[in-house]
N, C-alpha and C positions, 0 to 999 in steps of 0.2 A: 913858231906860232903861225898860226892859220889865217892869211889875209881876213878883218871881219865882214868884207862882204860878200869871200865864198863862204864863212862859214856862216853867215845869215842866211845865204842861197843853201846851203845844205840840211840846215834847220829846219826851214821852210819844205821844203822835200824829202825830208824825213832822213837824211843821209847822216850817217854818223860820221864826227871827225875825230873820234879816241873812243875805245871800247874798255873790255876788259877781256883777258884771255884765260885761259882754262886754268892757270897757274893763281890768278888772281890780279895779274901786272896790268898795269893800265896802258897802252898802246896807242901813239897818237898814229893818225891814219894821212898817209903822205899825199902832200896838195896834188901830184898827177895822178893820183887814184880819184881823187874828190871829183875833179875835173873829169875825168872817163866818165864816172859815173852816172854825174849830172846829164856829160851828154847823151847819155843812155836814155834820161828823161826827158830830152829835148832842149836841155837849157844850156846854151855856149857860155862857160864858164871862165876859159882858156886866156881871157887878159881882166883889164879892171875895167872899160870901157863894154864889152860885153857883161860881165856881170852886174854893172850900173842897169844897163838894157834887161836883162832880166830880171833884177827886182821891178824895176821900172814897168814890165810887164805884167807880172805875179798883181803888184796892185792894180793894176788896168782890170786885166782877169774876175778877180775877184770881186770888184764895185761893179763891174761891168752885168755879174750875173744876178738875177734877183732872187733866183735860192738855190739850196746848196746843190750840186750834182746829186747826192742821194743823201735820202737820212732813214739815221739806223736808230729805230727803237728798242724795247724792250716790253713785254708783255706784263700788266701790272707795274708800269710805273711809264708817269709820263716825259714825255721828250721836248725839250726844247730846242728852236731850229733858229735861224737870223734868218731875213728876210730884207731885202734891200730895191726901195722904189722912190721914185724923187719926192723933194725932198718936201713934204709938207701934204703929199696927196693922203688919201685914204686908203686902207687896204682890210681888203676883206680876204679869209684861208677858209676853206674849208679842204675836209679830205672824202675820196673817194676809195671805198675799199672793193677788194678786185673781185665780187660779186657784182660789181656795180653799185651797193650802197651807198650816198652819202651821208656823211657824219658831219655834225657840227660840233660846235662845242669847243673851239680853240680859243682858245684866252692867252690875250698877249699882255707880255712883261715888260719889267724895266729896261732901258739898253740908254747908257749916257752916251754912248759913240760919238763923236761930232760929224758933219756930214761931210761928205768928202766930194770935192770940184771935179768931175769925170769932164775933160772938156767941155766946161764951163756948164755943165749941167749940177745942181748939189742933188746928192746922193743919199737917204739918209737910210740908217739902219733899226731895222725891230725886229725887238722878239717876240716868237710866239709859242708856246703850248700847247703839244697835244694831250688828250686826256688818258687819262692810264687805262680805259677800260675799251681798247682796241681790239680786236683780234687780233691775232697770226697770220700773218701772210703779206702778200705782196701788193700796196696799196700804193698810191700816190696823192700828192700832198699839192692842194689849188691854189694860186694866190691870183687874186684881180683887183690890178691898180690903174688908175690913167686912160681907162679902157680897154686895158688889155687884160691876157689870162697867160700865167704863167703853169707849169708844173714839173712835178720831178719826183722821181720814185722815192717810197717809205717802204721800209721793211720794217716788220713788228717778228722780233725773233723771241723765244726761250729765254724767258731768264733762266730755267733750270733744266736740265734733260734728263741725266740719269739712265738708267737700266730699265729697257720696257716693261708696261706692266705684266706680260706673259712672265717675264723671269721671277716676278713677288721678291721677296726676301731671298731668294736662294741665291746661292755659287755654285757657279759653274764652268768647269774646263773645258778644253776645247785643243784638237789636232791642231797645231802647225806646219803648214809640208810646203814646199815648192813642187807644185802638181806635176810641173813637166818631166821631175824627177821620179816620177810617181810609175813607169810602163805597168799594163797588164797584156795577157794573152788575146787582147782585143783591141790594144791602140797601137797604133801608126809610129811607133819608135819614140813618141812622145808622150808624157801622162796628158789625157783629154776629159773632158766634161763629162765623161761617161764613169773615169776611172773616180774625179775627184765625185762625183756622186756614190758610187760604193765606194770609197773609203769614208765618206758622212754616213752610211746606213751603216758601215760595219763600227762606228764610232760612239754612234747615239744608241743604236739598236742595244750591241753587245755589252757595249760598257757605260751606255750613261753621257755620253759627249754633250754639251748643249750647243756647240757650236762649232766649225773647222774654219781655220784660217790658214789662206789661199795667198800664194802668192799673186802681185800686180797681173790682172789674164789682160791689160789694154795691147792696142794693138801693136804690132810692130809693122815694118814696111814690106809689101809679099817679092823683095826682091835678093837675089844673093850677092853678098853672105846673110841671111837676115839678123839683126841684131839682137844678140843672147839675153842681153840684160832685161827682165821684167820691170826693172826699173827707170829704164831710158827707153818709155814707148816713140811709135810715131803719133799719136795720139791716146789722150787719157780717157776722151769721151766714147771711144769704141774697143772692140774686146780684138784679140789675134782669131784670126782662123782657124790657126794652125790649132787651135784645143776644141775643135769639133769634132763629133763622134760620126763618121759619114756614115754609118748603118743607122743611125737614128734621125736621117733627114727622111721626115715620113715619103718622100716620092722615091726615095730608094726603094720601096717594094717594089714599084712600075717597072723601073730601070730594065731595059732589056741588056743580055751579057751581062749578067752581074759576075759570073767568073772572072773579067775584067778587073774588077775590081778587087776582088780576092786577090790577084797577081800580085797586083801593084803592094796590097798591105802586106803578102808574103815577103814579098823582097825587100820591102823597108825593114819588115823587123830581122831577116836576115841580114842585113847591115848592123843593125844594132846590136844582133848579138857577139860581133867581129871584134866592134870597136869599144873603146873605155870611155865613152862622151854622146850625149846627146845632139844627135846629127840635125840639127833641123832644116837643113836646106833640101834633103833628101826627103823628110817625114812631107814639108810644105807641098812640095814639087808632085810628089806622088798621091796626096790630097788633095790640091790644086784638080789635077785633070779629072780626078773620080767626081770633083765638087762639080765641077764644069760639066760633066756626063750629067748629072743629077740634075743641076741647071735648068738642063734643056728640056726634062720629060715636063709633061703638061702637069699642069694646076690643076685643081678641080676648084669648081666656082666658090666655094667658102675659103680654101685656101689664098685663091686671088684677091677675094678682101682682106683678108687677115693681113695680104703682102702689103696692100694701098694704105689699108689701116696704118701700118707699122710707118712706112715712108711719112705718111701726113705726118704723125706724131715727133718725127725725126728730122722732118725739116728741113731747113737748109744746110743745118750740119753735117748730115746724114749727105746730103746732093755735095755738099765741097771735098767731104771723107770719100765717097768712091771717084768719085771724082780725080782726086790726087791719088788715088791707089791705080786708077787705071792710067793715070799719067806716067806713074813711078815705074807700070811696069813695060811700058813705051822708053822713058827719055832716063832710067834708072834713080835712084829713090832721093838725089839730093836734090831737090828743086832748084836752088841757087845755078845752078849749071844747064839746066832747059834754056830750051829759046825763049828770048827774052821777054816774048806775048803771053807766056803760061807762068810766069812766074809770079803771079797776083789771083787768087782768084776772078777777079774783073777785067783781069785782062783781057786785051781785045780776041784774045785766038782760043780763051778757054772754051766760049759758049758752044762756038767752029765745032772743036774736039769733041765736046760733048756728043753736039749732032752727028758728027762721024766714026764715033763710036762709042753707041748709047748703050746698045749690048755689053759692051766692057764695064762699063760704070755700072749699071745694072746688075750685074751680077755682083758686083761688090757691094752693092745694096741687099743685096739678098742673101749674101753672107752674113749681115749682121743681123738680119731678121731670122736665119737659123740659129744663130747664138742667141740672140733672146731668146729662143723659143727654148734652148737647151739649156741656157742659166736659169730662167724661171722655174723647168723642173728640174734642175737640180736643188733649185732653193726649195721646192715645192714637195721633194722626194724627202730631205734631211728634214724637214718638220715635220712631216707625217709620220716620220719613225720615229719620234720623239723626241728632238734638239728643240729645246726653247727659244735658240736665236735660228739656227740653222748657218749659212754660210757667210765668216767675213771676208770682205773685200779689200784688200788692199791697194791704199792710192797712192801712186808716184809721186812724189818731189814736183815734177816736172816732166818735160819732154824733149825727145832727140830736133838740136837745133836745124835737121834740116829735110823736116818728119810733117807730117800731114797736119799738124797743129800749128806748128810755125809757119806752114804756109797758109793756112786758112785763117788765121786770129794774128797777122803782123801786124796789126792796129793796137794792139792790148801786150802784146811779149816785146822785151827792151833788145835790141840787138847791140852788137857791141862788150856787151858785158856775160857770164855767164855764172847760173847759180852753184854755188859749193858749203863748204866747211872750212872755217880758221883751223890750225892744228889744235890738236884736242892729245891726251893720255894715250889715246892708240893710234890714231892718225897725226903722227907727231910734223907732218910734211905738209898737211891742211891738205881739202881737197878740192878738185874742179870735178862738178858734175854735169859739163858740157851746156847743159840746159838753158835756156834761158827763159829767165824769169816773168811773172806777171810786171808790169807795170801798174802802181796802187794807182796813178793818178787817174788812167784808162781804164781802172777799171771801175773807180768811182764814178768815172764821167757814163758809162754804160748801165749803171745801177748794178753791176755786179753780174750782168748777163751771163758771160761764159763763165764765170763760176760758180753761178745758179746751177744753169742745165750742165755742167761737169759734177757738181755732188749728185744731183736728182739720176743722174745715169746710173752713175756706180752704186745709189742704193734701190734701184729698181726690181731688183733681184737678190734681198741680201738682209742678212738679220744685223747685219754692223757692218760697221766698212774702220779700219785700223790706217791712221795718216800718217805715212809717213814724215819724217821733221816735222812735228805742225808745229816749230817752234817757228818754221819758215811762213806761218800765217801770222805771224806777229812781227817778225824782222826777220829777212833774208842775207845771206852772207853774199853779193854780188863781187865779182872778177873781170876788172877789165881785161879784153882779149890782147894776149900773147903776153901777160902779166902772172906769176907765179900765186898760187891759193893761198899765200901769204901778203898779197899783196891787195888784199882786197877789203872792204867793209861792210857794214851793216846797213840795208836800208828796210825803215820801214810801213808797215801795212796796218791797215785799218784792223787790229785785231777783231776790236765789238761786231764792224759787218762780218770778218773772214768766219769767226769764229760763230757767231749769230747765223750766219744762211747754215753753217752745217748743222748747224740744230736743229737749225727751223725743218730743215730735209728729211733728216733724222726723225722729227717728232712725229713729221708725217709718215713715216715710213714704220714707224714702230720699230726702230733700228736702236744700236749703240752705238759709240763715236770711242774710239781708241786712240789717244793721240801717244805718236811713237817720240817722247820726250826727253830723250840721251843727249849727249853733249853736251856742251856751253849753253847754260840755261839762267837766264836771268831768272832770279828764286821769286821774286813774285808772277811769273808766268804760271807757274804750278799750281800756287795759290789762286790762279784767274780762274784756269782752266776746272779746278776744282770746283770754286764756285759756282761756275758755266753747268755743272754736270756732266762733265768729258773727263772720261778714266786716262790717267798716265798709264805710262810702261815700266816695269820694274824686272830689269834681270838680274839674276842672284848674286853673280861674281861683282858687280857692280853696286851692288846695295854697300855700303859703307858707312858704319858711323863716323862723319867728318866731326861730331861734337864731341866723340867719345874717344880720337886716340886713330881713329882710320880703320879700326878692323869690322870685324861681318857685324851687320845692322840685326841688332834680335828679332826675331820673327814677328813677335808681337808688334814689333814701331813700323812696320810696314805701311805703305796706304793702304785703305780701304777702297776706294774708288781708285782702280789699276789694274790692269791685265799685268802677271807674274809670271816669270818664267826660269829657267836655269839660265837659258842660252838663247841665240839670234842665228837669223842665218848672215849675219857679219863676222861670225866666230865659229871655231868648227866646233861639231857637236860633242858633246860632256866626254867623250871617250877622247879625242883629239884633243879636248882644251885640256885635261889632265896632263896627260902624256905633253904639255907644250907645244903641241903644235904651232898655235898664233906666234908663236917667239919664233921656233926656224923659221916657218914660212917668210915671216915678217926680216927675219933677215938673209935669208939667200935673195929675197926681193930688191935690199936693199932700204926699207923701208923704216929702220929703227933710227934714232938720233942718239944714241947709247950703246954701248958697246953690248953685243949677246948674252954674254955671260952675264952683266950685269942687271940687263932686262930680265934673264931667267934665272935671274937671284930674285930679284923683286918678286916676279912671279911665281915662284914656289914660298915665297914667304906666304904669300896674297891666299896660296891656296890651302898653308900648312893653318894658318887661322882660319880657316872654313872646313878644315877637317875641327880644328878644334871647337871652333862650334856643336858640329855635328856630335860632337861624342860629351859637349858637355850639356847637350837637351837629350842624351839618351838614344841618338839615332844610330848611332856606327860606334863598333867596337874597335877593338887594335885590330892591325896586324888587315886589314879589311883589301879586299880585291876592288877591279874598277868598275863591274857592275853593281856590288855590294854599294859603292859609295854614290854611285846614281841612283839608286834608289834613296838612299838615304836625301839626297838632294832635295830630290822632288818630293819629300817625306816634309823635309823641311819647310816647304811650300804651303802646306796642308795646315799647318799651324801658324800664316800670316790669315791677319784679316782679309785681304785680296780675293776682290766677289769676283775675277776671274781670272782661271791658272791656265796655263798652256803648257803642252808636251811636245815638242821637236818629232816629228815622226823620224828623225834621224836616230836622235838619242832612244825613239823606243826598239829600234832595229840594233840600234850596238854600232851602226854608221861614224867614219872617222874622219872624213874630206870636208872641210867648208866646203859651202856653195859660191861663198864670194870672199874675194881680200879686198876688200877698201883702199882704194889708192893704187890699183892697176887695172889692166885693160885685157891684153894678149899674154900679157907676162905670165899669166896665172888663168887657167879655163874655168873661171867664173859663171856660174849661170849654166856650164854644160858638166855635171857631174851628176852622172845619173847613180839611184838610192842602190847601195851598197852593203852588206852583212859584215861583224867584225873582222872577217878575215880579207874582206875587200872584194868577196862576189857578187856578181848582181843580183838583185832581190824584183822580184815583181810582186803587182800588187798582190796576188793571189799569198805568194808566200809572206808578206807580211800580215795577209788575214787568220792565217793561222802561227805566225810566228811567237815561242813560249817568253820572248822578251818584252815584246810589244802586248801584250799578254797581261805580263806581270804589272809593267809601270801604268796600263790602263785602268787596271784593278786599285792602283796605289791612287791615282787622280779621281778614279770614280769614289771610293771611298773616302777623301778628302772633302768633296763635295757635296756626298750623300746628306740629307736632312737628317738631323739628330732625330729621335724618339721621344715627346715629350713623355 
């Protein structure tokens, strides 16, 4: 049993002390875990005498403040907040909406509290009401008592989000690809913003796509090795270089020696056609110095605004991001290990730096100002050829712990602990995903700031953005460090704000919100998120009726509000997941907790009922081959309600390599498997535009989609 004053301190801090696991078993969570955790939050847990001192503080804290750090509404229904001023004064709230309007009209309610002696001052408690006919947006909430004025931010979010109104009633599918896997006859050994732009015109144009979904483009660190994973950026709020199109930086025309640069792009992609793996330290390196040429040619005077424009808009963030990027590529990318004046943004030697090499920074400013300018028309090219959404966004989990976000936001991310996954059905080892986490308390005390300007980024440029875990916006799986992904628990987050600002982002953006909702899922999250108007994720192999016995979920019980798919890029695509692949893989890795055979018993059972599906709605005959039954798959698809479907651009090529194994690093070249034809040659994008596969299953999704005839 769990001392009850850590686990009142755990309570309080949202720390779980027994969960439930994927099995259903309920699992108490070990006092040295509770303890890391806490002090990941700042709270010394570690005897009884300290923890006495912590609650002891928590209620200091809290009587101390006269209102909440932030309060989260809802649009069409009113909010009630507590408010705390001594004990017998008078208090007046009004709120200011961030037009500058004020609004009156707060009516305050019952509250019996008693008041509480804050050294020797009584304290008393009220509540007030705001009125449901608020706006949207970011407002703040008055209070003035005893002479003074107090305040503290109000967000008024979406009660409902939903499918823009551009989409109406219709469904619609949409590419899935890992861009970097994407080469064409015009990129740098990697797929770039140029490429994932003609693969949305050849998507929407030809076949009807409404939207393409993009792997995570945030940025990584510009140092080597650089880090492969899209999904362990160095920051979330800016994009990689490395997926710029350098012929489309418009001072490229000027550039004198542009043969130069030809050189350099010939030689990369002769590297690439050598090797079986996306080389990106080579691709960077050799864009790196053409970017750097490009740099230098002069501006023309509306150009130079659009530069100053851009930085305003971007802010400080924008000044700490090249900032650590030009540091990273001086003292190398882990910040922890620089001399010990840089390792703070405020450090005393950062500003030094800056002054002494302002050109460096600079320029890494101006790297992000060509990627905006290249996301926006990519986003801006894929709706004009006819996508309803045009491009989604995919956001990371999190960030590389020793990456330009962790050093610029150590005020707000927990050190100490790091974010992962309990084991789950195919991650039977649970996982660490290095990362480390928001802190909810910081980031309530901020009013939610960097998680503000982190949605509004990523949907700046984007007809949806697809969240990775957003089960981690409601409770996150934390690991203390040098502690096994089994040894870790649940803490958690403010869902109403988390989930509330990404709507509110969303609404304004005219965007959709895809929350990526697999694993260990508390069954009323789904039900939240539904409510909310944010589509879950539905892959096929995984659909399962748990009421009816465990086999394939009939197409019709589908959601309706849910991106649908066969496959993930955590699984290899429909041609590899047949054939088994995830089972060897999973076991020459070492990765199974069950003997092989026995796993790839389970799993030809798993897929021997999803043939029988398929043949008992009429899609696949006997005797049927593995392109036959892919199509049949994605056939299958067609006949769930699901207002959006996705197609693997791997599975539409015939592609058999996963892009990632879950639960390794180096062991397995994750993230570098460049797009491949069934027989295992490399395919570029050109050949995928005319490829008779990618062809057929487009035809099959477009006609799934298509508006009936009344």
């Amino acid at each position: 049993m769990t001392a009850s004053s850590l686990a009142e301190l755990a309570h309080r801090f949202g720390v779980a002390t027994e969960y439930y696991d994927w099995t259903g078993r309920s699992v108490p969570v070990e006092e040295d875990t509770l303890v890391a955790v806490l002090a990941a939050l700042g709270v010394q847990a570690g005897t009884e005498e300290g923890r006495a001192a912590a609650l002891s503080a928590d209620d200091t804290r809290y009587w101390s403040r006269s209102l909440p750090p932030t309060i989260i509404g809802r649009a069409d229904s009113e909010t009630s907040f507590w408010a705390h001023v001594t004990h017998g004064d008078p208090a007046h709230v009004w709120v200011r909406l961030e037009d500058g309007t004020v609004r009156t009209g707060v009516r305050q309610a019952d509250n019996f509290t008693p008041p509480h002696d804050l050294d020797g001052r009584l304290v008393g408690e009220a509540t007030f009401v705001l009125p449901a006919d608020l706006p949207l947006g970011y407002h703040s909430v008055h209070l003035s008592s005893g002479g003074q004025e107090f305040s503290t931010p109000l967000i008024v979010t979406p009660a409902w989000l939903g499918l823009p109104a551009r989409l109406g009633a219709r469904r619609a599918w949409g590419l899935a690809t890992q861009i970097y896997s994407v080469r064409s006859e015009n990129s740098w050994g990697v797929g770039d913003l140029g490429d994932l732009t003609d693969l949305a015109v050849w998507a929407g144009a030809r076949h009807g796509a409404g939207y393409i979904l993009v792997n995570p483009l945030q940025a990584a660190a510009p140092t080597r090795p650089m880090e492969p994973s899209p999904y362990l950026p160095t920051s979330r709020r800016f994009t990689n270089p490395i997926y710029l199109r350098v012929e489309s930086v418009p001072e490229f025309a000027q550039l004198p020696k542009r043969g130069r640069v030809w050189k350099l792009r010939a030689a990369v992609q002769a590297r690439s056609r050598k090797i079986d793996a996306i080389d990106r330290d080579s691709a960077w390196a050799a864009k790196r110095t053409a970017l750097k040429a490009i740099y230098r040619v002069p501006r023309s005077a509306g150009r130079e605004l659009a530069f100053e424009a851009f930085k305003q808009r971007e802010g400080r963030a924008l000044d700490d991001f090249a900032t650590w990027s030009a540091l990273a590529e001086k003292y190398g990318g882990n910040w922890r290990k620089w001399p010990k004046g840089l390792r703070h943004p405020a450090g005393p030697d950062v500003a030094e730096f800056v002054h002494r090499h302002g050109s460096a920074v600079e320029f890494h400013r101006w790297l992000q100002w060509q990627l905006d300018d290249q996301l926006a028309a990519a986003q801006s090219q894929a709706v004009r050829t006819g996508m309803a959404l045009g491009i989604m966004h995919d956001l990371a989990v999190g960030v590389h712990p020793d990456g330009a976000d962790a050093w610029a936001l150590q005020n707000v991310l927990a050190t100490g602990v790091a974010a992962g996954a309990p084991p789950d059905e195919f991650n039977q080892l649970g996982q660490n995903w290095s990362q480390p986490p928001w802190r909810p308390d910081q980031l309530e005390e901020l009013g939610y700031q960097p998680f503000r300007d982190l949605i509004a980024a990523i949907l700046r440029h984007a007809g949806g953005v697809r969240i990775d875990h957003i089960i981690g916006l409601f409770r996150l799986w934390w690991i203390p460090s040098g502690a096994a992904p089994t040894k870790g628990t649940y803490v958690r987050y403010n869902h109403d704000a988390m989930i509330g600002i990404v709507a509110l982002e969303a609404h304004r953006a005219g965007a959709v919100v895809v929350g990526e909702d697999l694993g260990t899922v508390e069954p009323w999250v789904r039900d939240y998120l539904r409510a909310r108007g944010v589509l879950g994720t539905s892959i096929l192999w995984f659909e399962l009726d748990r009421d009816g016995g465990g086999g394939p979920l009939p197409a019709e019980r589908w959601r309706e509000l849910c991106l649908s798919s066969v496959t993930t890029h955590d699984l290899p695509p429909t041609a590899g997941y047949l054939a088994g692949e995830h089972v060897r893989l999973r076991d020459e890795l070492g990765l199974l907790t069950r003997p092989a055979e026995e796993e790839l018993a389970h799993d030809r059972a798993e897929q021997a009922a999803w043939l029988a599906e398929l043949r008992r709605v009429g899609l696949l005959g006997d005797d049927a081959d593995t392109e036959q039954v892919i199509l049949a798959l994605h056939r299958y698809l067609a006949r769930t309600p699901s207002r959006l479907l996705a197609l693997a651009l791997t599975d539409a090529v015939g592609d058999r390599r996963t892009q990632n194994q879950p639960g390794t690093t180096d062991e397995y070249p994750n993230w570098r498997v460049p797009l491949t034809g069934p027989d295992g040659s490399p395919l570029l994008l050109e050949d995928v535009l005319t490829d008779p596969r990618a062809q057929t299953l487009a035809a099959v999704m477009q006609s799934a989609t298509a508006p009936h005839p009344q």
